[in-house]
KESE-324163 format. One record per residue (C-alpha): residue number from 1; residue in three letters; x negated, y, z negated. Coordinates in steps of 0.02 Angstrom, whole numbers, always signed. Each point is the difference from the previous one (the first is absolute). Layout:
KESE-324163
R   mipa   lovo       xx       yy       zz
R    NUM    ALA        X        Y        Z
...
//
This chain:
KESE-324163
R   mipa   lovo       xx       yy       zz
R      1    UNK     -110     +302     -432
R      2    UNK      -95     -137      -15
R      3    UNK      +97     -164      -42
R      4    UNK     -129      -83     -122
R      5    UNK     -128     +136      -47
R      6    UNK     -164      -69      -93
R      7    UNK       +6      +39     -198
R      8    UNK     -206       +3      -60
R      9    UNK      -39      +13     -160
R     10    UNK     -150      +35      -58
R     11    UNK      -62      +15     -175
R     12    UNK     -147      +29     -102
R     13    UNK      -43      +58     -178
R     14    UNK      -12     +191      -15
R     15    UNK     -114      +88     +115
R     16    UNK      -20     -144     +108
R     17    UNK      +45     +116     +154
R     18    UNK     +156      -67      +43
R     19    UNK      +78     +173      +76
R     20    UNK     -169      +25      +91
R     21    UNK      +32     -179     +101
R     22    UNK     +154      +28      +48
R     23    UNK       -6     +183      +51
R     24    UNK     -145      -74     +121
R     25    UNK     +116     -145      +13
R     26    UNK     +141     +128      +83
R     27    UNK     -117     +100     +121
R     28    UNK      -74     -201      +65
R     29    UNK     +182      -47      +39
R     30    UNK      +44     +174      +55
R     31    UNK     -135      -38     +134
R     32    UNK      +74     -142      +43
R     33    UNK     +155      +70      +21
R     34    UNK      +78      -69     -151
R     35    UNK      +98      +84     -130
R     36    UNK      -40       +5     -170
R     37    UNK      +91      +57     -186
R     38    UNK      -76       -9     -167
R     39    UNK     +106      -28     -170
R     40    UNK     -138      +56     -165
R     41    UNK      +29      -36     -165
R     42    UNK      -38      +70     -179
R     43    UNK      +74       +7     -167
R     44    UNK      +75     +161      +21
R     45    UNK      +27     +155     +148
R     46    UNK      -93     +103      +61
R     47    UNK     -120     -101      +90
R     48    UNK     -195      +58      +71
R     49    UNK      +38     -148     +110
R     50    UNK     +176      +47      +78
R     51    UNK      -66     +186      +15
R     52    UNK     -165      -63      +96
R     53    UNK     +139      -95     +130
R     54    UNK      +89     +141      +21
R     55    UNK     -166      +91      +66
R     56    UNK      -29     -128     +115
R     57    UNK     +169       +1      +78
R     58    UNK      +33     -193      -60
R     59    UNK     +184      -54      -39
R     60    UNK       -1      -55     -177
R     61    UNK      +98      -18     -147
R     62    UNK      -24      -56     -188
R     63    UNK      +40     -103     -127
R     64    UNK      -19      +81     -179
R     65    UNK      +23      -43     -161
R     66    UNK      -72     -190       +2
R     67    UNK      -65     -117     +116
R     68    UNK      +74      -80     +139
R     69    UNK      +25     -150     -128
R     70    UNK     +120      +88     -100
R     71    UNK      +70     +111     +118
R     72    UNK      +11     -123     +151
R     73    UNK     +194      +73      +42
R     74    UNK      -69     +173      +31
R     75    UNK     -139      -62     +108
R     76    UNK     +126      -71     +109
R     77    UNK     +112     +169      +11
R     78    UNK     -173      +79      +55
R     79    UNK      -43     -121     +135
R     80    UNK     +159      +16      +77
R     81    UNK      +19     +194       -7
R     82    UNK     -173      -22      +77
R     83    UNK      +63     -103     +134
R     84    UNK      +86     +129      +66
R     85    UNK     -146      +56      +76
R     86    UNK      -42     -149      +89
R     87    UNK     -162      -54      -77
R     88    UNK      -76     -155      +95
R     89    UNK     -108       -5     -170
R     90    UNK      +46      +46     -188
R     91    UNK     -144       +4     -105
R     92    UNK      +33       -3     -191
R     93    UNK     -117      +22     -141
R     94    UNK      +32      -42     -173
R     95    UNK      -51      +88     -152
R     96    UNK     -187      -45      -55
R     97    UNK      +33      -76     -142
R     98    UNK     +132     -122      +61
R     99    UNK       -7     -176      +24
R    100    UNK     +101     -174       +4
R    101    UNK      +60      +94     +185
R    102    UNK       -4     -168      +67
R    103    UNK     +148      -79      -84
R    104    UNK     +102     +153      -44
R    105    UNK       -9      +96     +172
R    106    UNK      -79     -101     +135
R    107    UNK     +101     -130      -21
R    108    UNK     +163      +91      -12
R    109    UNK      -48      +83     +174
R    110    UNK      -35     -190      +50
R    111    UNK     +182      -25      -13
R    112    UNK      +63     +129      +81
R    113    UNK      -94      -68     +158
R    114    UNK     +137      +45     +121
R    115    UNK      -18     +203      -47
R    116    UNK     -214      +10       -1
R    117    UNK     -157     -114      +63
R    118    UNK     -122      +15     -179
R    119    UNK     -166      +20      +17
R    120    UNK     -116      -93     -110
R    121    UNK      -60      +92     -154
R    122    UNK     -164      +80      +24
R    123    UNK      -72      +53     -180
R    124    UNK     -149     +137      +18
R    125    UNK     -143       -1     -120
R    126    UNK     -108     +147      -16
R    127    UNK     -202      -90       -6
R    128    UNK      -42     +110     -171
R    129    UNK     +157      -19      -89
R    130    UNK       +1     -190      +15
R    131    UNK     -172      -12      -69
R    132    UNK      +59     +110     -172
R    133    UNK     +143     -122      +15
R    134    UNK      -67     -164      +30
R    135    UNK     -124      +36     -134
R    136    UNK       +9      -98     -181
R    137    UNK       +2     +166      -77
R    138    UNK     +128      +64      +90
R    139    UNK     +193      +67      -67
R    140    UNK     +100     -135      -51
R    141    UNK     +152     +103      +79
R    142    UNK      -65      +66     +152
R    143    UNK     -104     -169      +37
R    144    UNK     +165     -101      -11
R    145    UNK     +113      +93     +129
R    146    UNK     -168      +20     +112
R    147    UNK      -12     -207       -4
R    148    UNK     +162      -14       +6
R    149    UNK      +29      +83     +156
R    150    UNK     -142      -89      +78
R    151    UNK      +69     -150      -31
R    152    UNK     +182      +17      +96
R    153    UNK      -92      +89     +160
R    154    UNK      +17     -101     +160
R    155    UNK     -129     +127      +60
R    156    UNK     -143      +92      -82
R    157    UNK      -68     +152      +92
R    158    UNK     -172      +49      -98
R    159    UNK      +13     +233      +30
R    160    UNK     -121     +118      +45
R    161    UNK     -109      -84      +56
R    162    UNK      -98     +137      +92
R    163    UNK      -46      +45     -183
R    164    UNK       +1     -141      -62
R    165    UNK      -72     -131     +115
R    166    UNK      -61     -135     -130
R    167    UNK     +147     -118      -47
R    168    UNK      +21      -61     -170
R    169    UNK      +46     -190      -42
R    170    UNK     +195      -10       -6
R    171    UNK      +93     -156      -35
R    172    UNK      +87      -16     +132
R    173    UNK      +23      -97     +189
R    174    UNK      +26     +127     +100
R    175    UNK     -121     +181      -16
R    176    UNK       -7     +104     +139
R    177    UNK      -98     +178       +9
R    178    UNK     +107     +163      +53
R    179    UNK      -48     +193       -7
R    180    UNK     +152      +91      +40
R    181    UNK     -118     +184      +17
R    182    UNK     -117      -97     +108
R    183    UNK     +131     -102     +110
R    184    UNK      -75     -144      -25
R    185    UNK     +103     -166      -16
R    186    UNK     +178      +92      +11
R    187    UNK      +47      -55     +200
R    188    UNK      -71     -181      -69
R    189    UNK     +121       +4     -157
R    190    UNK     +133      +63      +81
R    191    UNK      -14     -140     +143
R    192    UNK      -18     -139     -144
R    193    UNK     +157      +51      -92
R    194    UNK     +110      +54     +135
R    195    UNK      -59     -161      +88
R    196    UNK     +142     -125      -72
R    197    UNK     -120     -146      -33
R    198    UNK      -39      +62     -177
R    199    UNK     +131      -57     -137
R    200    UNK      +73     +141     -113
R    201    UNK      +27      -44     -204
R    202    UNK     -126     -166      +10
R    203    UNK      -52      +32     -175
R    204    UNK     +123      +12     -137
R    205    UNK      -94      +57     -184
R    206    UNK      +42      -78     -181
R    207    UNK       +5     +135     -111
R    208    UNK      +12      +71     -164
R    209    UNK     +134     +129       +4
R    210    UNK      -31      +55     -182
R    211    UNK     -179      +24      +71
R    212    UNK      +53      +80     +132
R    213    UNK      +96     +123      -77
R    214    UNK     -113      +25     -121
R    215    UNK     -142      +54     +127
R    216    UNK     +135     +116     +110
R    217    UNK      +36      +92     -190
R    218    UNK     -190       +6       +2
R    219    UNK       -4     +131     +123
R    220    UNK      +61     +175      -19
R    221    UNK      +45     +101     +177
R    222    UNK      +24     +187      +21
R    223    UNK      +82      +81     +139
R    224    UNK       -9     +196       +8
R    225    UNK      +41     +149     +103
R    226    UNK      -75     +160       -5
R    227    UNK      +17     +159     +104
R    228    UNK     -181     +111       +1
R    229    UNK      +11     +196      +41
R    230    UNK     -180      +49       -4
R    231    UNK      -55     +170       -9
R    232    UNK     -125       -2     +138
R    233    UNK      +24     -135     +137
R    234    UNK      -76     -166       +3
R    235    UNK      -10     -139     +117
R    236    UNK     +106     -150      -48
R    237    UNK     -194     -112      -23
R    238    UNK      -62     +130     -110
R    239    UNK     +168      +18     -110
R    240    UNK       +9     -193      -15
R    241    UNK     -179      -35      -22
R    242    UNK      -43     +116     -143
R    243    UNK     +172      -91      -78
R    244    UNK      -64     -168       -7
R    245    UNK     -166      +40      -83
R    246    UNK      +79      +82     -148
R    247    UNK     +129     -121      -24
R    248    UNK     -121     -156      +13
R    249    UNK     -106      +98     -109
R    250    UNK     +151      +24     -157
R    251    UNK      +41     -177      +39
R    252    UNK     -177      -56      -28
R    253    UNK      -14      +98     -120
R    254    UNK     +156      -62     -108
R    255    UNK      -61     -176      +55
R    256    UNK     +146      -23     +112
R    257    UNK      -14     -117     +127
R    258    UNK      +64      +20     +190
R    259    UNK      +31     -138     +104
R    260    UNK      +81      +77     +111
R    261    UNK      +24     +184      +71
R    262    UNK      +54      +78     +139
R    263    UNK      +33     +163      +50
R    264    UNK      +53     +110     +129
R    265    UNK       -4     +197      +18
R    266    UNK     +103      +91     +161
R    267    UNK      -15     +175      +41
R    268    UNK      +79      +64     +173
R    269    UNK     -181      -26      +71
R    270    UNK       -7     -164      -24
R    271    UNK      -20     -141     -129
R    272    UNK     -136     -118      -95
R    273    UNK      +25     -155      -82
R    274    UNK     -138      -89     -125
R    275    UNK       +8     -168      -96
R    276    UNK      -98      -52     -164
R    277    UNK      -21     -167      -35
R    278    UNK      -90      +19     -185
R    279    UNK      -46     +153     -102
R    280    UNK     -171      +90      +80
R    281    UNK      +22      -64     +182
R    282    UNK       -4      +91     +154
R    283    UNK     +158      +15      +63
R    284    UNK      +75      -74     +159
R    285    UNK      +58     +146     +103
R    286    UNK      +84      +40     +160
R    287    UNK      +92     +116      +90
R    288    UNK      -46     +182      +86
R    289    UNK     -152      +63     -109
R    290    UNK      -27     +120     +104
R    291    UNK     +172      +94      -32
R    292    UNK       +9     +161       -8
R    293    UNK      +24     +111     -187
R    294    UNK     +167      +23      -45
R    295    UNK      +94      +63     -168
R    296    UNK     +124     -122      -36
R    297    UNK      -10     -176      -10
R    298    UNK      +69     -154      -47
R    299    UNK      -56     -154     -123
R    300    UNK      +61     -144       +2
R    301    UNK      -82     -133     -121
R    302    UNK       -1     -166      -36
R    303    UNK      -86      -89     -120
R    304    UNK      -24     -166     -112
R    305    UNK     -101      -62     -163
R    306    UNK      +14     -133     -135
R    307    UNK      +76      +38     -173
R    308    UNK     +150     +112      -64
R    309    UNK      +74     +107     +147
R    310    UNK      -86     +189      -22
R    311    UNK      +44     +125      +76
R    312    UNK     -141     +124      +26
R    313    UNK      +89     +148      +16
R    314    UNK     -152     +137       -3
R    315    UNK     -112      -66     +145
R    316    UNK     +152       -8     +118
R    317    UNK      +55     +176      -52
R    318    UNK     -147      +97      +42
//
């Protein structure tokens, strides 16, 4: 067991590709011959995340039902059942809509310097979400915990870059440029915040906690489950894909807005995973495509838009 494993956190506002990073994150180090564990983090269980670690053979755990701020006790309990399995490296991401991390869980990992060496807090920013963000037109909610969280990174990674190759203006010191599909810039981060020479917690935020909870209320999450017996078999891709269009089209339709969505669909075949960002995109998707039909699969779904939590029943149920 290691004696003083390396706790990273990395954070992000929602869809930043946190669990992309550090999935590439754990096959660099594994390369290395290094040993990695991931902890995720939502509002509630049953997480696209933790199911997407399990497929890739990662040790992981969670932390559910609030943000490492407010549940700082169980993050502990879940670094140290992880530690169990030696990690050299614990990677933990917080929710995407958390911030103030800084004072309320860097810091108290700071103190406990005997048990864990802390990494300094990298903060990923996806290029097209930080120009909706950054603009003057922008959510007052969202906007606030994206600036927020820019402000109280020791370390900004700039995302997908393969995609997304021109940078937009942050306010900030320190910007670097990562794609975790393409490779690119994940040995460099990884050297830079395993390194020791960075300092961890460097920027404590002032902030508004009636704001804050205000924007948090702001945002309604839905977790569901769904088991799928099909009458003729289907490949996982073409079960998941056909999903997605109808529900962003209802959602459009009812002028409900997604900031957020993932989704995964499992059959014994295989599995496929997509992302949406914003209603009418493309998804993000990964996986085995190419899996063969099957007649039962499983749905997992995840997913996250402003105003009054609803709960759109119909689309998940087809």
């Amino acid at each position: 067991m290691s004696i003083r494993p390396w706790v990273v956190l990395v954070g992000g506002f929602l869809g930043a590709g946190k669990t992309t990073l550090l999935l590439a994150a754990v096959r660099e180090l594994e390369t290395r011959g290094l040993r990695s564990a991931m902890i995720l983090n939502d509002q509630d269980h049953s997480l696209v995340d933790s199911e997407l670690a399990s497929l890739h053979h990662v040790q992981h755990g969670a932390v559910t039902g609030g943000c490492f701020c407010c549940r700082f006790s169980q993050l502990i309990e879940v670094i140290e059942s992880l530690r169990l399995h030696a990690p050299d490296v614990i990677f933990a991401e917080p929710v995407g809509s958390c911030t103030d991390i800084s004072a309320t869980t860097l810091h108290p990992l700071l103190e406990l310097g005997d048990a864990y060496c802390v990494a300094p807090y990298t903060v990923l920013v996806d290029p097209l979400r930080a120009e909706t963000l950054l603009h003057e037109d922008a959510d007052p909610n969202l906007s606030f915990l994206f600036k927020k969280q820019l402000q109280e990174a020791d370390l900004i990674c700039l995302t997908k870059s393969d995609i997304c190759p021109t940078a937009p203006t942050i306010p900030a010191q320190s910007v670097r440029q990562i794609s975790a599909r393409s490779g690119q810039g994940v040995a460099a981060w990884l050297d830079e915040v395993l390194s020791g020479q960075l300092s961890s917690g460097s920027f404590l935020l002032e902030i508004d906690y009636e704001q804050y909870a205000r924007a948090e209320a702001a945002l309604a999450w839905l977790n569901a489950k769904a088991s799928i017996d099909l009458r003729n078999p289907a490949s996982p891709a073409f079960v998941l894909g056909p999903l997605l269009q109808s529900l962003d089209a209802d959602l459009t339709a009812a002028r409900i807005q997604t900031v957020h969505l993932k989704a995964i669909v499992q059959a014994e075949t295989g599995y496929v995973k997509a992302a949406m960002l914003a209603n009418g995109q493309d998804p993000a998707v990964e996986g085995i495509l190419d899996a063969s039909p099957a007649r039962h699969h499983e749905l997992l779904l995840n997913r996250i838009h402003p105003g009054k939590a609803t709960l759109y029943a119909r689309a998940i149920a087809c």
